[in-house]
DOLO-273280 format. One record per residue (C-alpha): residue number from 1; residue in three letters; x, y, z. Coordinates in nm, 3 decimals, padded with zeros to 5 digits. Each point is the difference from the previous one (the first is absolute). Layout:
DOLO-273280
<pt NUM ALA <X Y Z>>
...
This chain:
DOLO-273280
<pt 1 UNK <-01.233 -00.358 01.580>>
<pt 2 UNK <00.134 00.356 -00.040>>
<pt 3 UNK <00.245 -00.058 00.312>>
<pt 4 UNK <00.124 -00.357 -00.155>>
<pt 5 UNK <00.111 00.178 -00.342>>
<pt 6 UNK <00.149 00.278 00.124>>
<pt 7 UNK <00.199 -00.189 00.192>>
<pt 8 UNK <00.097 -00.191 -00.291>>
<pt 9 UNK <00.035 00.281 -00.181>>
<pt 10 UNK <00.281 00.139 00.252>>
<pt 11 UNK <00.168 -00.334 -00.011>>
<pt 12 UNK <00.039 00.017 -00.381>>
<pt 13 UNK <00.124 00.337 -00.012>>
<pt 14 UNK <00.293 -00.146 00.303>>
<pt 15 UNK <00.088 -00.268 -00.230>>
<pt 16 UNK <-00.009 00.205 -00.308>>
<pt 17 UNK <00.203 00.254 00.156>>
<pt 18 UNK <00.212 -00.264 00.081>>
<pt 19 UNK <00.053 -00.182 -00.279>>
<pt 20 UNK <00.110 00.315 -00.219>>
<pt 21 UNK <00.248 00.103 00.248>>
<pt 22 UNK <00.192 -00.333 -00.002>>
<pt 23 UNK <-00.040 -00.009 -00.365>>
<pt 24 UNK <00.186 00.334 00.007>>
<pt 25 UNK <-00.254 00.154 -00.266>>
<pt 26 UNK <-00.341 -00.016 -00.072>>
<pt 27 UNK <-00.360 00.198 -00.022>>
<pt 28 UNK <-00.133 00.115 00.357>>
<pt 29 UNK <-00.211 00.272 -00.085>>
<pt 30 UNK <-00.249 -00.201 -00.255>>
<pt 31 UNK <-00.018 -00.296 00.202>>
<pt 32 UNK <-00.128 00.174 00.377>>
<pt 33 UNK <-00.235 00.190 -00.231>>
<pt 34 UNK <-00.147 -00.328 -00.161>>
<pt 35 UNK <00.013 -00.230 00.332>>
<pt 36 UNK <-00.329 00.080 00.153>>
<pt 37 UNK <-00.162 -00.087 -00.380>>
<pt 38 UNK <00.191 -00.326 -00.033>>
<pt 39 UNK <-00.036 -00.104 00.403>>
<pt 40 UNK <-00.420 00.059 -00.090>>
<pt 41 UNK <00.038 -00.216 -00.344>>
<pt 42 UNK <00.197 -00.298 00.136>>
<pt 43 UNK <-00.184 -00.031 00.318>>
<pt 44 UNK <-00.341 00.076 -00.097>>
<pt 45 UNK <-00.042 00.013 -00.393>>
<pt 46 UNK <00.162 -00.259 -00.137>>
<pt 47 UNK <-00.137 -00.333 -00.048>>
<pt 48 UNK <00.338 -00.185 -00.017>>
<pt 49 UNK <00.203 -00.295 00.134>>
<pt 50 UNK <00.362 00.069 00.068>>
<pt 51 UNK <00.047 -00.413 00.054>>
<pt 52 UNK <-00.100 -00.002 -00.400>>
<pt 53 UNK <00.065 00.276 -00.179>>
<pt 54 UNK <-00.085 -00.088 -00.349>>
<pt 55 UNK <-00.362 -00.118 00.090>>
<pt 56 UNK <-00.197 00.107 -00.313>>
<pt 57 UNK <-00.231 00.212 00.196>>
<pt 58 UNK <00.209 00.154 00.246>>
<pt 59 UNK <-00.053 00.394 -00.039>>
<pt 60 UNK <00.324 00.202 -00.158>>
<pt 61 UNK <00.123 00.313 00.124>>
<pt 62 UNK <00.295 00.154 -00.222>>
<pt 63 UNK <00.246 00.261 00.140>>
<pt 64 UNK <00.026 00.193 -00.304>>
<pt 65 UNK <00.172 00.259 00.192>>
<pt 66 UNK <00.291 -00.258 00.062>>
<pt 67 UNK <00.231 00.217 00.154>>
<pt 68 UNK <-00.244 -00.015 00.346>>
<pt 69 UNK <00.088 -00.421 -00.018>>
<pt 70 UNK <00.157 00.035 00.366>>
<pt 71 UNK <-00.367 00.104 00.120>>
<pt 72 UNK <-00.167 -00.339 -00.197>>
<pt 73 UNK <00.312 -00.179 00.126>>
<pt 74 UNK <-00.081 00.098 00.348>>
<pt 75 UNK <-00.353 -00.042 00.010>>
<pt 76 UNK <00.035 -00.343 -00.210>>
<pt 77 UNK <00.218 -00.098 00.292>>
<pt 78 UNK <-00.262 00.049 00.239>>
<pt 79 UNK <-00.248 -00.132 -00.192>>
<pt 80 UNK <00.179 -00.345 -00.024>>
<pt 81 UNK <00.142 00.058 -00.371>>
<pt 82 UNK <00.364 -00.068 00.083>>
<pt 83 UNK <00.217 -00.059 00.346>>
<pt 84 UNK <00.098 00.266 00.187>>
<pt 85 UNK <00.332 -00.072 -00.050>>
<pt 86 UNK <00.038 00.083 -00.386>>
<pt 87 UNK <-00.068 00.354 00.116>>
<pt 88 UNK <00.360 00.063 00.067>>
<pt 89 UNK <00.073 -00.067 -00.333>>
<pt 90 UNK <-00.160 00.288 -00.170>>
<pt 91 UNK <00.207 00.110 -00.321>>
<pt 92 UNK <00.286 -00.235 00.085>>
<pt 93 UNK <00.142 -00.251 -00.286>>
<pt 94 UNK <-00.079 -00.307 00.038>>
<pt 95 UNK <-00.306 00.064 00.194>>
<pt 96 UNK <-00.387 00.002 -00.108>>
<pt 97 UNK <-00.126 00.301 00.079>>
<pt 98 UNK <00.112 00.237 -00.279>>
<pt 99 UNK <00.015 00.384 00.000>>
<pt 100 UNK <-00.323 -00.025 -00.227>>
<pt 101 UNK <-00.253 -00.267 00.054>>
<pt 102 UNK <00.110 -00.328 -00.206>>
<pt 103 UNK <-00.253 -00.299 -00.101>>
<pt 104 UNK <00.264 -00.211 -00.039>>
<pt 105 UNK <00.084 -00.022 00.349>>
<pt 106 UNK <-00.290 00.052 00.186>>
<pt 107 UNK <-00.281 -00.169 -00.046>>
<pt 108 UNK <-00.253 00.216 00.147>>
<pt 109 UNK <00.118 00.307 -00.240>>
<pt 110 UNK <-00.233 -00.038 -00.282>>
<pt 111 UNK <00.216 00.201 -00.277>>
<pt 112 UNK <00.343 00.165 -00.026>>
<pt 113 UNK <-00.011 00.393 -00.017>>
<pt 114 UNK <00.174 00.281 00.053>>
<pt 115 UNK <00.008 00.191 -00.309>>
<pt 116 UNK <-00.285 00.219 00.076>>
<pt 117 UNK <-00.372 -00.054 -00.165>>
<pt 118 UNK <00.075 -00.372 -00.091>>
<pt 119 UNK <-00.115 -00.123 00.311>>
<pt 120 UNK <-00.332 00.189 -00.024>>
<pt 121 UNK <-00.043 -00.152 -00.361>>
<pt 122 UNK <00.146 -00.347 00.147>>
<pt 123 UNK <-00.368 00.058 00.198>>
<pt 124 UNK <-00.228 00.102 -00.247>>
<pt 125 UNK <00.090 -00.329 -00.210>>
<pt 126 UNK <-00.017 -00.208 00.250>>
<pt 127 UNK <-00.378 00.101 00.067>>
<pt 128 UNK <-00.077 -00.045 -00.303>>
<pt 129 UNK <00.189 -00.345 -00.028>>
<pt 130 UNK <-00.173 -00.150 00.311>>
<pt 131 UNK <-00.325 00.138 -00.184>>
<pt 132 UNK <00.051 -00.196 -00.271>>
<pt 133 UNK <00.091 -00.306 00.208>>
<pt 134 UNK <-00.317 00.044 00.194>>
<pt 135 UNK <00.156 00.018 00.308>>
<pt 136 UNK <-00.209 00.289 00.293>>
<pt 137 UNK <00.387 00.089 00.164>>
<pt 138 UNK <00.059 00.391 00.017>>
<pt 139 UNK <00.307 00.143 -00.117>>
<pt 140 UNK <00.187 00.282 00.168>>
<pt 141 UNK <00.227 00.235 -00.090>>
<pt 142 UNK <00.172 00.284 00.191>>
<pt 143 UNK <00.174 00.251 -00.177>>
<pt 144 UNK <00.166 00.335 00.098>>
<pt 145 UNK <-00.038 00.354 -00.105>>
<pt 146 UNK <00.264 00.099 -00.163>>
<pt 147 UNK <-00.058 -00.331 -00.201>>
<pt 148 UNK <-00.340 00.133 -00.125>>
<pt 149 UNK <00.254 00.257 -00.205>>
<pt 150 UNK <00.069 -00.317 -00.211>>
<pt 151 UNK <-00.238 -00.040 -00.345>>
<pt 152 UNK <-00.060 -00.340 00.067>>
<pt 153 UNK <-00.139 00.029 00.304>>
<pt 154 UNK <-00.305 00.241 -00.213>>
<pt 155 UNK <00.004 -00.261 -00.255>>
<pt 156 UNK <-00.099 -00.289 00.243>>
<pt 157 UNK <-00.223 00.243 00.166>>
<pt 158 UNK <-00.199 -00.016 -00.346>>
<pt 159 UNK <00.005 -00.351 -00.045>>
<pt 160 UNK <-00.134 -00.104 00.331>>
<pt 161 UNK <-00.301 00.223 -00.023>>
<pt 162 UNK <-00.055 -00.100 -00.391>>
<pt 163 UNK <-00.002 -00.349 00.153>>
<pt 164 UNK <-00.172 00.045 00.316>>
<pt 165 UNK <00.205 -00.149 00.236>>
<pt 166 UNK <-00.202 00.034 00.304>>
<pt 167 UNK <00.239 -00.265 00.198>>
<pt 168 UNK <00.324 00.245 -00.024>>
<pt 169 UNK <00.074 00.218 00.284>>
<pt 170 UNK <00.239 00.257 -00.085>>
<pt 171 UNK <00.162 00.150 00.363>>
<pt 172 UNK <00.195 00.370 -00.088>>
<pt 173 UNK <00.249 00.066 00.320>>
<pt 174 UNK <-00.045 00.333 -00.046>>
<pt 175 UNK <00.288 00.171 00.203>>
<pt 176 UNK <00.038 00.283 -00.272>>
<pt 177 UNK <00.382 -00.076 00.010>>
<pt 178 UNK <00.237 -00.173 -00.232>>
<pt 179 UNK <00.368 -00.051 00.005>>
<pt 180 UNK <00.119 00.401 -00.091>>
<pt 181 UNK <-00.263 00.182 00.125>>
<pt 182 UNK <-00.377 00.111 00.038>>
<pt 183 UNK <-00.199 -00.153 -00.293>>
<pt 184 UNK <-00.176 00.324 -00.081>>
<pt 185 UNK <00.373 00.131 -00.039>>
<pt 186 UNK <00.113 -00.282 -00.259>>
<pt 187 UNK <-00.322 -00.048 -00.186>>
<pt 188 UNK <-00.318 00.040 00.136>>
<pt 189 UNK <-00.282 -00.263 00.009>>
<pt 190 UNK <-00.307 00.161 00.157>>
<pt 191 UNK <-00.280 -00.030 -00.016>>
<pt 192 UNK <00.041 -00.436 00.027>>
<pt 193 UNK <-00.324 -00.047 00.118>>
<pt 194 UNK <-00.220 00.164 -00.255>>
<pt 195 UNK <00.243 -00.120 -00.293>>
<pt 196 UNK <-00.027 -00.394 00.100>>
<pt 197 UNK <-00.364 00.101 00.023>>
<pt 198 UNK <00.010 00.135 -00.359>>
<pt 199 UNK <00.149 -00.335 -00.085>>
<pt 200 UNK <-00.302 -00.153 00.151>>
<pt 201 UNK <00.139 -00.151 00.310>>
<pt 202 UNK <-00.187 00.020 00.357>>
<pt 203 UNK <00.196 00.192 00.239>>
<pt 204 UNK <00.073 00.043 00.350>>
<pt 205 UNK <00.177 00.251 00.196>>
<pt 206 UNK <00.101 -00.108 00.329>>
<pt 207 UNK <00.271 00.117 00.289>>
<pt 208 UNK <00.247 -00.296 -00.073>>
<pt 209 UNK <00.087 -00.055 00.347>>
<pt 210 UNK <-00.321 -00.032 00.153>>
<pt 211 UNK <-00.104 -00.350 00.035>>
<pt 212 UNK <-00.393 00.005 00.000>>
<pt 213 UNK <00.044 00.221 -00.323>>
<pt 214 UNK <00.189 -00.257 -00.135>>
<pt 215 UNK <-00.226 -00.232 00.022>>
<pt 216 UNK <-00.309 00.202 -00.132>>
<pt 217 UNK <00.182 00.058 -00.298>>
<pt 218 UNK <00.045 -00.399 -00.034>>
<pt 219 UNK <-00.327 -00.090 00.115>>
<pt 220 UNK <-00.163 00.261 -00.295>>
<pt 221 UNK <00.265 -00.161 -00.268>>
<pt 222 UNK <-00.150 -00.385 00.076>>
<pt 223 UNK <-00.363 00.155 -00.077>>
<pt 224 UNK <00.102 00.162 -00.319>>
<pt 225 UNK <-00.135 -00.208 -00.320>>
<pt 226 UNK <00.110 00.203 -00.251>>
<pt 227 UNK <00.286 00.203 00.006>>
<pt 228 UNK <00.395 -00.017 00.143>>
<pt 229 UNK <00.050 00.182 00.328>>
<pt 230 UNK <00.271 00.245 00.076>>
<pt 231 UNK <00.035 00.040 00.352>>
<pt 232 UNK <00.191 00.349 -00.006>>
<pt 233 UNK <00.162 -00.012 00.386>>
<pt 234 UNK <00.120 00.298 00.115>>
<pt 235 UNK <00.346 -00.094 00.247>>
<pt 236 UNK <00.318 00.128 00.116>>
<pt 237 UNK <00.302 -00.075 -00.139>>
<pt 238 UNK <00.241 -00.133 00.273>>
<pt 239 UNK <-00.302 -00.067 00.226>>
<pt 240 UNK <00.075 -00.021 00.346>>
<pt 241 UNK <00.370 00.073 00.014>>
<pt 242 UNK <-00.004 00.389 00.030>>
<pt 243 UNK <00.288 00.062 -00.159>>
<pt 244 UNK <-00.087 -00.172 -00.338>>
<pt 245 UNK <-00.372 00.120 00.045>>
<pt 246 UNK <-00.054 00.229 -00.331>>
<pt 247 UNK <00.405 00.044 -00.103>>
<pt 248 UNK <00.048 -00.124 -00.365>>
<pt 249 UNK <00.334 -00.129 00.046>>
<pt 250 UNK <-00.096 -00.258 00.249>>
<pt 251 UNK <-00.153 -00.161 -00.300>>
<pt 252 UNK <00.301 -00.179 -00.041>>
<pt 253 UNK <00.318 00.210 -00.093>>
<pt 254 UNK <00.144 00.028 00.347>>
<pt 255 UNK <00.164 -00.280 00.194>>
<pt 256 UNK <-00.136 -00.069 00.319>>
<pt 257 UNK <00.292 00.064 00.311>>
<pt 258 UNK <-00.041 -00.191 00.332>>
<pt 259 UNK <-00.123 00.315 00.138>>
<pt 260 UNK <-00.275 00.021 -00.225>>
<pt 261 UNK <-00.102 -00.353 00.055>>
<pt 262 UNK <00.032 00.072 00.346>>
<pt 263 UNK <-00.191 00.303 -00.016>>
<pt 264 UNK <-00.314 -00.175 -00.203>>
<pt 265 UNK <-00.035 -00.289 00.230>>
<pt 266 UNK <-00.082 00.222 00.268>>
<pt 267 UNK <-00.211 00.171 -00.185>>
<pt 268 UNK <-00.186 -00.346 -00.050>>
<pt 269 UNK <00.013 -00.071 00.331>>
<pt 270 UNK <00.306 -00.265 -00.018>>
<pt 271 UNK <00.281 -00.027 00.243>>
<pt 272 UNK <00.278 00.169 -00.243>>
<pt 273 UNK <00.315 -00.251 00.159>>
<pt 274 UNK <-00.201 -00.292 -00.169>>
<pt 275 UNK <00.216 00.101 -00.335>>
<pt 276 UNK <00.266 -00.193 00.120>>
<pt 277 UNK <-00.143 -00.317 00.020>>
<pt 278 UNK <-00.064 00.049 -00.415>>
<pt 279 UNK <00.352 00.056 -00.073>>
<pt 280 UNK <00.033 -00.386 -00.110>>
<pt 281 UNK <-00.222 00.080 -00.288>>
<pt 282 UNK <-00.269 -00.201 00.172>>
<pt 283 UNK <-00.347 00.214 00.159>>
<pt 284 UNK <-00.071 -00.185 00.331>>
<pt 285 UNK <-00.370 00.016 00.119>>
<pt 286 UNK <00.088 00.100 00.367>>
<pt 287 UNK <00.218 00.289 -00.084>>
<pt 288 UNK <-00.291 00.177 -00.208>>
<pt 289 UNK <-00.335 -00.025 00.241>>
């Protein structure tokens, strides 16, 4: 199992990759940290049905940090969510598959975001909502760490515990890095774990990039009854491009050259010449195995 996702996990980050260098802008950094999390959620969390997306109780997983949306695009992709083909669209007019993930034109996103915190609060109502509606589906969220800077995110923090919402899972990419800098340079946010404890969620610490981790963290947040669950990953921003791996600007303020694209597929173990077979602003299959 651990072989099949990281091998889905190194296809993502290709098409990711990809995808943002065609677009001619885009979020890198973010999205390589946060693949290994989504590759685990949409290929063994989820209960789901990308052939019907608005089934009632289909589980929902929100991108609230919506500036990663090339990773969900990616992994979506694989999953079955769209065709490969929109992938060359990424951040082009006219196409679906906005800069920021967009309800409106695809289905399988659950809720716009992209200001930072909504998305987590997007979540904690939506718990609470299916509650109400007496439907068992989990709710997901996965939010960033420079996000948890935001107010809101403390004041949904509150009202998820207040309300027990044992079926949210709360995933923290945890790659210490936003878009200027270090967060402990900006504003610090340590210590996470013990402060979503004092809000009285369960919490997990977990190396972000190791699959059996992973899912241990999971498997203790479906026997929780009483509480949310933050799963507090620990990754690597840029994650397996070593360039990118731990350098704040890769989060999305620097334009991505041929050479770099070059350089990154190899690094993922992808013939680099294949970029010219993308240049139509359509990803083929057999240029990115």
């Amino acid at each position: 199992m651990t072989k099949e996702l990281e091998g889905l996990a190194r296809k993502a980050r290709i098409y990711a990759l990809t995808m943002i260098y065609h677009a001619g802008s885009g979020h890198p950094g973010g999205a390589l940290s946060a693949m290994d999390l989504l590759c685990h959620l949409y290929f063994r969390e989820m209960d789901y049905d990308p052939a019907d997306p608005g089934r009632p109780d289909r589980d929902r997983f929100i991108l609230s940090k919506g500036h990663a949306c090339a990773g969900q695009y990616a992994v979506g992709c694989l999953a079955g969510c769209l065709p490969l083909a929109e992938l060359g669209g990424f951040r082009k007019l006219g196409r679906k598959l906005q800069g920021h993930p967009h309800v409106g034109a695809t289905p399988f996103v659950e809720t716009s975001t992209g200001s930072l915190g909504q998305g987590f609060s997007v979540a904690v109502g939506t718990a609470l909502g299916l509650r109400h509606r007496k439907i068992e589906a989990r709710t997901y969220a996965m939010i960033g760490d420079g996000e948890i800077q935001e107010g809101e995110i403390w004041e949904g923090a509150m009202f998820a515990a207040h309300h027990r919402l044992h079926r949210l899972c709360v995933v923290l990419d945890y790659n210490k890095l936003q878009s200027d800098d270090l967060n402990r340079n900006i504003m610090g946010v340590e210590p996470v774990a013990n402060k979503f404890r004092a809000f009285g969620w369960r919490v997990e610490e977990i190396d972000g990039h190791q699959f059996d981790a992973i899912e241990g963290a999971f498997g203790g947040f479906n026997r929780e009854t009483g509480r949310p669950t933050l799963i507090l990953a620990h990754t690597t921003k840029g994650k397996g491009v070593h360039y990118m791996e731990d350098r704040p600007h890769w989060h999305g303020s620097v334009k991505m050259t041929e050479d770099n694209l070059r350089q990154a597929l190899t690094d993922l173990n992808c013939n680099p010449e294949t970029i010219g077979k993308c240049r139509d602003g359509t990803i083929w299959e057999e240029s990115l195995d």
